[in-house]
C-alpha positions as CSV (number, residue, x, y, z in Angstrom):
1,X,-51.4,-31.6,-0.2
2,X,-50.0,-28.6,-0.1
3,X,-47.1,-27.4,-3.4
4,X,-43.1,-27.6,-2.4
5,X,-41.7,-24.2,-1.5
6,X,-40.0,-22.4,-4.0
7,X,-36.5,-22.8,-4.1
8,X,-34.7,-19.2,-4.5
9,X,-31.4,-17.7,-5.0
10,X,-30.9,-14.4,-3.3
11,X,-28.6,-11.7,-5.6
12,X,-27.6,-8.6,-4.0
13,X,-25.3,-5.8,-5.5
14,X,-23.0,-3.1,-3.5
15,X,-21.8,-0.5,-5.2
16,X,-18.6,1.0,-4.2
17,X,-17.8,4.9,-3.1
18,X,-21.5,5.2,-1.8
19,X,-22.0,5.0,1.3
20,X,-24.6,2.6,2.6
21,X,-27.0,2.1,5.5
22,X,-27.5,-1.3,5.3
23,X,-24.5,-3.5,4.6
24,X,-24.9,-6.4,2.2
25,X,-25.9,-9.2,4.9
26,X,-28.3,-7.1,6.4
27,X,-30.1,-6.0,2.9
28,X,-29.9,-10.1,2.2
29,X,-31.2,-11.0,5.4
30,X,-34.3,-8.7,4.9
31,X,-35.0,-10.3,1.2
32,X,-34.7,-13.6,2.7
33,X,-37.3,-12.8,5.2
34,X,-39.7,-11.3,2.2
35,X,-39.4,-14.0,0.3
36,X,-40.2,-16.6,3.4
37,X,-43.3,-14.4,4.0
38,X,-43.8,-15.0,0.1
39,X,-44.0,-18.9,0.7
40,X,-40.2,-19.5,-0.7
41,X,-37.2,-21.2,0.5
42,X,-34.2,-19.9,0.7
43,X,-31.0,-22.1,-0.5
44,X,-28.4,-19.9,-1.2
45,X,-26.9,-16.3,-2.0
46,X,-25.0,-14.6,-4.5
47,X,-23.4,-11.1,-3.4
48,X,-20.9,-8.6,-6.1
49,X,-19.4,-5.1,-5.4
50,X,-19.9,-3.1,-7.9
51,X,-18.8,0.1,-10.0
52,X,-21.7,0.0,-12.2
53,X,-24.1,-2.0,-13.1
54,X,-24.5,-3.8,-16.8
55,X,-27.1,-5.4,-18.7
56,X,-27.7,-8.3,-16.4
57,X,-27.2,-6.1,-13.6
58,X,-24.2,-8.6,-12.2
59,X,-21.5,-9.3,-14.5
60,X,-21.2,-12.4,-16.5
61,X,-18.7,-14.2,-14.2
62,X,-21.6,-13.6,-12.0
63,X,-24.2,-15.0,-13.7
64,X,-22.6,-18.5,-14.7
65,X,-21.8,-18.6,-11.0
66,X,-25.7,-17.8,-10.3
67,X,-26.6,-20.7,-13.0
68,X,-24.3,-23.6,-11.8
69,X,-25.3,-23.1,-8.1
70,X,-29.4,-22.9,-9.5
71,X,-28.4,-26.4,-10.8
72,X,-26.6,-27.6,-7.8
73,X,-29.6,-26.2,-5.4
74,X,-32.1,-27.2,-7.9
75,X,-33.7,-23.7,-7.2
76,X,-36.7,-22.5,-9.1
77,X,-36.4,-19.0,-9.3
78,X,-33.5,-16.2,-8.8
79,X,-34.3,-12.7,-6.9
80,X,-32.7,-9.5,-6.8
81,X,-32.4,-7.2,-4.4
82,X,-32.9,-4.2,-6.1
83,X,-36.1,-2.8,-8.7
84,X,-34.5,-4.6,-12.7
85,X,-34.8,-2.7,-16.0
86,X,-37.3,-4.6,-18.0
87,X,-34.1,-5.3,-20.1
88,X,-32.3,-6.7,-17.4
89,X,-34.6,-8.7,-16.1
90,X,-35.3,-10.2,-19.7
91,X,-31.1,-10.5,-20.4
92,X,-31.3,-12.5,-17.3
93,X,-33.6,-14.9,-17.7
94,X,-32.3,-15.6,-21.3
95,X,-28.9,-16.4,-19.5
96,X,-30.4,-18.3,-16.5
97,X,-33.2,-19.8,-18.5
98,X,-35.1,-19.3,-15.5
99,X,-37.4,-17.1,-13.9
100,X,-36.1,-14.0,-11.9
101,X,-37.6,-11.3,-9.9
102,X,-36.5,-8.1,-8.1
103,X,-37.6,-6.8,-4.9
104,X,-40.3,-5.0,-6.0
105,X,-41.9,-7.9,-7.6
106,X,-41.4,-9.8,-4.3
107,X,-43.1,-7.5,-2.2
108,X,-45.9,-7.2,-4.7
109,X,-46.4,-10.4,-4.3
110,X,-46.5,-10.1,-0.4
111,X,-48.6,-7.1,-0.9
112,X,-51.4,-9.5,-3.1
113,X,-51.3,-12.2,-0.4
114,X,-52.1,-9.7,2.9
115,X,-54.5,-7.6,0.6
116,X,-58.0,-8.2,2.3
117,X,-60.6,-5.3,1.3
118,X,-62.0,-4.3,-2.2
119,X,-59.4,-1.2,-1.9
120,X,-56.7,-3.4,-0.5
121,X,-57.0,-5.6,-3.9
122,X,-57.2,-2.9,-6.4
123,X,-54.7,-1.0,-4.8
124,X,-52.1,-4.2,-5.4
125,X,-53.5,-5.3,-8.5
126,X,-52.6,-1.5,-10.0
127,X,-49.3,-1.8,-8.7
128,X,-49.1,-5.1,-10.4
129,X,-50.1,-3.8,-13.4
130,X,-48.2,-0.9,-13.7
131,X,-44.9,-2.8,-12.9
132,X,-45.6,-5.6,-15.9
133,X,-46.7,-3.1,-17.9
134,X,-43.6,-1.9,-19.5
135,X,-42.1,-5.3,-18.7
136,X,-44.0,-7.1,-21.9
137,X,-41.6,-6.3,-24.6
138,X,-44.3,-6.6,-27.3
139,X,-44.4,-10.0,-26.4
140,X,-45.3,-12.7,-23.3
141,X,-42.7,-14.5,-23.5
142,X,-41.1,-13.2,-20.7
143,X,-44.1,-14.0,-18.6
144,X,-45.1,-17.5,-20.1
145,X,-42.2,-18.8,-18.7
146,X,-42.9,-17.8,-15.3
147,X,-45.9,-19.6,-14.5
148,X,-47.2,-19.7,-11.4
149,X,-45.7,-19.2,-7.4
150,X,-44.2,-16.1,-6.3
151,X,-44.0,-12.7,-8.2
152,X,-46.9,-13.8,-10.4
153,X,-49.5,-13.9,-8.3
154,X,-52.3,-11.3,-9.9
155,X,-52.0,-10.1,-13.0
156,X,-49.2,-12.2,-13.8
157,X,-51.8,-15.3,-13.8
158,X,-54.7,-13.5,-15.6
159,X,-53.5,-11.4,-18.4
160,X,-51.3,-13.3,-20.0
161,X,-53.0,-14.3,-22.8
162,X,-53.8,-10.2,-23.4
163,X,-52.0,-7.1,-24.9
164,X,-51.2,-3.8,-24.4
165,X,-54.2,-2.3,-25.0
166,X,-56.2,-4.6,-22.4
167,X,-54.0,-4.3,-19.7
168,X,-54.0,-0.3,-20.0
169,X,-57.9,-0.8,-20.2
170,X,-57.4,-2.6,-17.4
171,X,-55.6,-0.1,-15.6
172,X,-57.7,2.9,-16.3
173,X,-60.4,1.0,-14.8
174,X,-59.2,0.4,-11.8
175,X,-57.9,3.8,-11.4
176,X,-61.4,4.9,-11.9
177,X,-62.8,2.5,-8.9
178,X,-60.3,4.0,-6.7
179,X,-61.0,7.4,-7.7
180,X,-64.6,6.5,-6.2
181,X,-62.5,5.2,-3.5
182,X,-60.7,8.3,-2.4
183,X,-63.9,10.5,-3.1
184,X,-65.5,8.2,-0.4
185,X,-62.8,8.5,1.6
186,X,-62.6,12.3,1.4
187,X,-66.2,12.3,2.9
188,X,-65.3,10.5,5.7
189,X,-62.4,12.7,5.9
190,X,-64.0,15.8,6.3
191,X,-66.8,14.6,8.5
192,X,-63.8,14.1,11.1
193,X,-62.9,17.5,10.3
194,X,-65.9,19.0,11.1
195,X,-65.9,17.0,14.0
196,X,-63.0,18.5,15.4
197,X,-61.6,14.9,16.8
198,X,-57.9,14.9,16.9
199,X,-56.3,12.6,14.4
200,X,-53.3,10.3,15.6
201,X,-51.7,8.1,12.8
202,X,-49.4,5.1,14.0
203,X,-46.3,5.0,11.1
204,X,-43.5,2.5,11.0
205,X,-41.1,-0.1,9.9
206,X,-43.2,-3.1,8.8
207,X,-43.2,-5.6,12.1
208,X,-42.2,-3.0,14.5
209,X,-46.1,-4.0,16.0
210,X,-48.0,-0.8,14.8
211,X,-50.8,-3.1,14.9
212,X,-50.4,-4.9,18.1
213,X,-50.3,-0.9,19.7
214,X,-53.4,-0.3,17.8
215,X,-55.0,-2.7,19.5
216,X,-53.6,-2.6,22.8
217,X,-54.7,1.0,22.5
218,X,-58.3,0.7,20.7
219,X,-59.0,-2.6,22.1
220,X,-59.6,-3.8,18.5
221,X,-58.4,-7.3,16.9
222,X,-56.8,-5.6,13.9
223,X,-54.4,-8.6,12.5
224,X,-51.4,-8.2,14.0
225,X,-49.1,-11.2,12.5
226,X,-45.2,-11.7,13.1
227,X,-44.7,-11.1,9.1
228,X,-43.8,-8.2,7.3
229,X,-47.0,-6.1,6.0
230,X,-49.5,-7.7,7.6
231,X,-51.4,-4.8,7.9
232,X,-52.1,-2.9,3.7
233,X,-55.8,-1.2,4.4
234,X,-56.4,1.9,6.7
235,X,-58.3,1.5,10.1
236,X,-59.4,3.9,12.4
237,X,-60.8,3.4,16.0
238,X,-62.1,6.3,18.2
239,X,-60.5,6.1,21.6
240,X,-60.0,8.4,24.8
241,X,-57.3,10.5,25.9
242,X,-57.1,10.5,30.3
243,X,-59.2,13.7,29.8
244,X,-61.6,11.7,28.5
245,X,-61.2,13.5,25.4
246,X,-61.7,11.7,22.5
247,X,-59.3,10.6,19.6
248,X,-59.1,9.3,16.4
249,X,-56.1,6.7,16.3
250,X,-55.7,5.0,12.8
251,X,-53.2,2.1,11.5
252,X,-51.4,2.4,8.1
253,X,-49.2,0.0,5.8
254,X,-45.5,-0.4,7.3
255,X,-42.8,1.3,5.0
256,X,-39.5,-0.8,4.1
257,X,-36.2,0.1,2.4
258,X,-36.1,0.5,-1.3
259,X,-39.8,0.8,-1.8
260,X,-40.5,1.8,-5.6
261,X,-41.5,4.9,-6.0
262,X,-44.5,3.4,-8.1
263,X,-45.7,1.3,-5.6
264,X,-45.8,4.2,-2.3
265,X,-47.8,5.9,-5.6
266,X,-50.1,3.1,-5.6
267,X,-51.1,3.3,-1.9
268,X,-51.9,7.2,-2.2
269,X,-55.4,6.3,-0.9
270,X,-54.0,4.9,2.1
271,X,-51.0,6.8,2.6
272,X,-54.0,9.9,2.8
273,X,-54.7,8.8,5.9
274,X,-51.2,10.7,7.2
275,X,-52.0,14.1,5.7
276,X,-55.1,14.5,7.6
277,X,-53.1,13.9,11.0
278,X,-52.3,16.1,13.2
279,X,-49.4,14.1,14.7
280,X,-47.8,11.0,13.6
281,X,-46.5,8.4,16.0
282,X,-43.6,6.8,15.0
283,X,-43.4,3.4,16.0
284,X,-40.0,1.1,16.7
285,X,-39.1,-2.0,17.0
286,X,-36.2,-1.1,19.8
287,X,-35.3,-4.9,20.0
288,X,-34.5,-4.5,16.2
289,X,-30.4,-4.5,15.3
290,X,-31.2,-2.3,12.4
291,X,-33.7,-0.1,14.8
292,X,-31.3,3.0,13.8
293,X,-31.5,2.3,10.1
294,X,-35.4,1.4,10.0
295,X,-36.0,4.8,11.7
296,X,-33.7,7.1,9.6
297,X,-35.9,4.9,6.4
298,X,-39.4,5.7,7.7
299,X,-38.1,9.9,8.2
300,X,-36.9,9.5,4.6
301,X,-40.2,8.2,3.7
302,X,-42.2,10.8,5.6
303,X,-40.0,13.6,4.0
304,X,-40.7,12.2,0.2
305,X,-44.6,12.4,1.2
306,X,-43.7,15.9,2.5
307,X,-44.5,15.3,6.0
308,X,-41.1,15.8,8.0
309,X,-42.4,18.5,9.8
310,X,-45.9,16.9,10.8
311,X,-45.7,16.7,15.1
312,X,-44.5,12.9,16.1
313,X,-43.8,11.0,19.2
314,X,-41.5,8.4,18.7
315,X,-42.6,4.9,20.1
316,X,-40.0,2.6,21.2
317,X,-42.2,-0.5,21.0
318,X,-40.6,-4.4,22.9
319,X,-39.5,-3.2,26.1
320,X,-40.4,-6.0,27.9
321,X,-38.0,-7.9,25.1
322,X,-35.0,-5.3,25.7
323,X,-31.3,-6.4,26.7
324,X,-28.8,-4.0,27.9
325,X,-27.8,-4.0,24.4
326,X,-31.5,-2.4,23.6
327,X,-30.7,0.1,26.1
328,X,-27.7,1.4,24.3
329,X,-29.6,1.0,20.5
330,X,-32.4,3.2,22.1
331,X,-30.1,6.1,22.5
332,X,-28.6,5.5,19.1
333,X,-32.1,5.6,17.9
334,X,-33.0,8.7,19.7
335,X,-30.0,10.9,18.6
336,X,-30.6,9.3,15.0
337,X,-33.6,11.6,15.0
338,X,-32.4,15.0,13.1
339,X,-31.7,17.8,14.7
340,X,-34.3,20.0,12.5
341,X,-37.2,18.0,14.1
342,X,-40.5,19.6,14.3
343,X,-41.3,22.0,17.6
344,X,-43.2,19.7,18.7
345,X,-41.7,16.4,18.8
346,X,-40.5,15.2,22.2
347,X,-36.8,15.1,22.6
348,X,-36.7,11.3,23.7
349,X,-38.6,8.4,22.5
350,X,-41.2,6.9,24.9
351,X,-40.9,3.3,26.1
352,X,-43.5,0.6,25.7
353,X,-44.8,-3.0,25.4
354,X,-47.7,-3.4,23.1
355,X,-47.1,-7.0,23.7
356,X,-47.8,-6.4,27.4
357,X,-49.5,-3.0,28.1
358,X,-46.8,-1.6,29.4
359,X,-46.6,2.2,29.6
360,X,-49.5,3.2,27.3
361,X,-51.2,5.4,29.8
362,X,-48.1,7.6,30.1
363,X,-48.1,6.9,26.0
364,X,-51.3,8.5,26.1
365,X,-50.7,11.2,28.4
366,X,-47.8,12.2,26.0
367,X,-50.5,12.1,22.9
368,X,-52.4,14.6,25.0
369,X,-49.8,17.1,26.1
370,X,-48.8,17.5,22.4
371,X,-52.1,17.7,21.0
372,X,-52.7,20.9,23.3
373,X,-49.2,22.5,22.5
374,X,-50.3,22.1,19.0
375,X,-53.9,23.5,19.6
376,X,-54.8,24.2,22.7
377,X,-57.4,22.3,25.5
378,X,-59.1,19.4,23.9
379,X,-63.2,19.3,24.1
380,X,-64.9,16.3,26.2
381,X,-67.8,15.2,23.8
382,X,-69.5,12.3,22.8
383,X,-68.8,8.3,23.6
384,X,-66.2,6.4,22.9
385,X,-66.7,4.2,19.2
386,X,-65.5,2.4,16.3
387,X,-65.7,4.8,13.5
């Protein structure tokens, strides 16, 4: 027998003279779908415009309406839309007498459900740590009431009975494994250097099928689910270019809005894999209603890891699911793209179904032309791999 769902509340917060991307339905519908990729269901949704935020982050008329509809719904847990203050989140649950959680917890807790290698785990469980950390007050009070289910799966389970001091020992271990982690990884790194490969890195909104490309293009069986970061570890496949020149293609962790800083910090080893590229393709979901939004996100994100001027292709990824509608977003998408971009990024975005195949060999083609304004003729050597 499997447990009952979770029950959750949705809470989400816009906060007036600012000007916002994503309007409050859209940012709701988004933490809905994290927390159904979390295991929870959704029964209902509070929503306040805001000039500031207080100590329970809504205001109090807020909260009793947040309590009487948890009692109505006979929901289990309340989640916010946006990272809490340790005090808030504690003023909170004093008022609700109930657990809460913020979006950073939530997708932590997607995060430690997807995680599948050694590096995938500890990777997670330092995030974990580090967001509980200054979240114990001097006491667990605050997590004995939470249990078990979603935002305490992890540490959340297994430290509770510790302090301080273990859970920073705790921390600096891990640290230290993935120190040995990234000095591995640098090895491999510079062997592919040497090697004088071209590097290709798929980037992304999570679910705009970066991994279903990957393997339409690699012929690998990478998971590629319909659920928001199914893919958290680094892969590389060796493929070729129609020179038959070869090329190092590898698959990284989707981004999403309002990613803590703490947790893209936690992924450093991963995110690695973009600094040794020498272009970046930037994978779309062109079906997506928020396509225009998603993509200014992941340019935001590439600029805080100081990539924006890295060469990229944009990839507009679901033709075969495109309306006329699509159409139309596709050139919104397109002229979304800043008019600073890099020399070498094309001026439009290239079409394709990963789904189906469709257009990958002119994909390719495009991979290839860019490659050898950026360095010149590529070399034919050795046979195509897995690396």
């Amino acid at each position: 027998m499997e447990p009952e769902p979770e029950k959750a509340v949705l809470v989400a917060v816009e906060m007036n003279r600012r000007e916002h991307l994503w309007s409050l339905d859209d940012t709701l519908a988004e933490l809905e779908y994290l927390a159904n990729t979390a295991g929870a269901q959704v029964v209902g949704n509070v929503t306040q415009r805001a000039n500031r935020l207080g100590s329970t982050y809504v205001g109090s008329g807020k909260v009793d309406e947040i309590r009487d509809m948890m009692a109505e719904l006979e929901a289990d847990v309340v989640i916010f839309d946006d990272e809490l203050t340790p005090s808030q989140q504690r003023n909170l649950e004093n008022a609700l007498n109930s657990k809460v959680i913020d979006r950073t917890a939530l997708i932590l807790d997607v995060f430690g459900q997807h995680a599948s290698t050694h590096e995938g785990k500890l990777q997670v469980e330092l995030a974990q740590h580090e967001y509980l950390l200054p979240r114990l007050a001097g006491q667990w009070s605050h997590l004995e009431r939470l249990g078990g289910g979603i935002g305490t799966r992890g540490p959340g389970e297994t430290q509770i009975e510790t302090d301080r001091r273990l859970v920073r020992n705790r921390l600096q271990k891990i640290k230290s494994e993935l120190d040995g982690v990234r000095k591995r990884r640098n090895i491999h790194m510079e062997r592919r250097k040497k090697s004088t490969i071209p590097i290709a890195t798929l980037v992304g909104y999570t679910n705009a099928g970066k991994s279903t490309l990957f393997n339409a293009l690699s012929d690998s069986k990478v998971t590629a689910a319909n659920q928001l970061f199914s893919t958290l570890d680094p892969v590389t496949r060796r493929i070729r270019l129609p020179s038959g020149a070869p090329l190092l293609l590898s698959d990284t962790v989707g981004f999403i809005q309002k990613l803590s800083p703490s947790v893209v910090a936690a992924f450093r080893a991963t995110l690695e894999e973009l600094n040794e590229s020498d272009i970046l393709l930037h994978v779309i979901d062109v079906t997506h209603p928020k396509a225009q939004e998603q993509t200014l996100v992941v340019q935001k994100t590439l600029e805080e890891l100081g990539l924006e001027d890295r060469p990229r292709l944009l990839v507009m990824n679901k033709m075969d699911l495109m309306s006329v509608q699509d159409s139309e977003r596709a050139d919104d998408v397109d002229s979304a793209v800043p008019s600073g971009r890099p020399i070498h990024e094309v001026s439009s975005g290239i079409l394709v179904s990963a789904a189906k195949g469709w257009n990958l060999d002119h994909l390719l083609r495009e991979v290839e032309e860019l490659l050898i304004s950026i360095d010149g003729p590529l070399t034919v050597v050795g046979s195509v791999g897995t690396k």
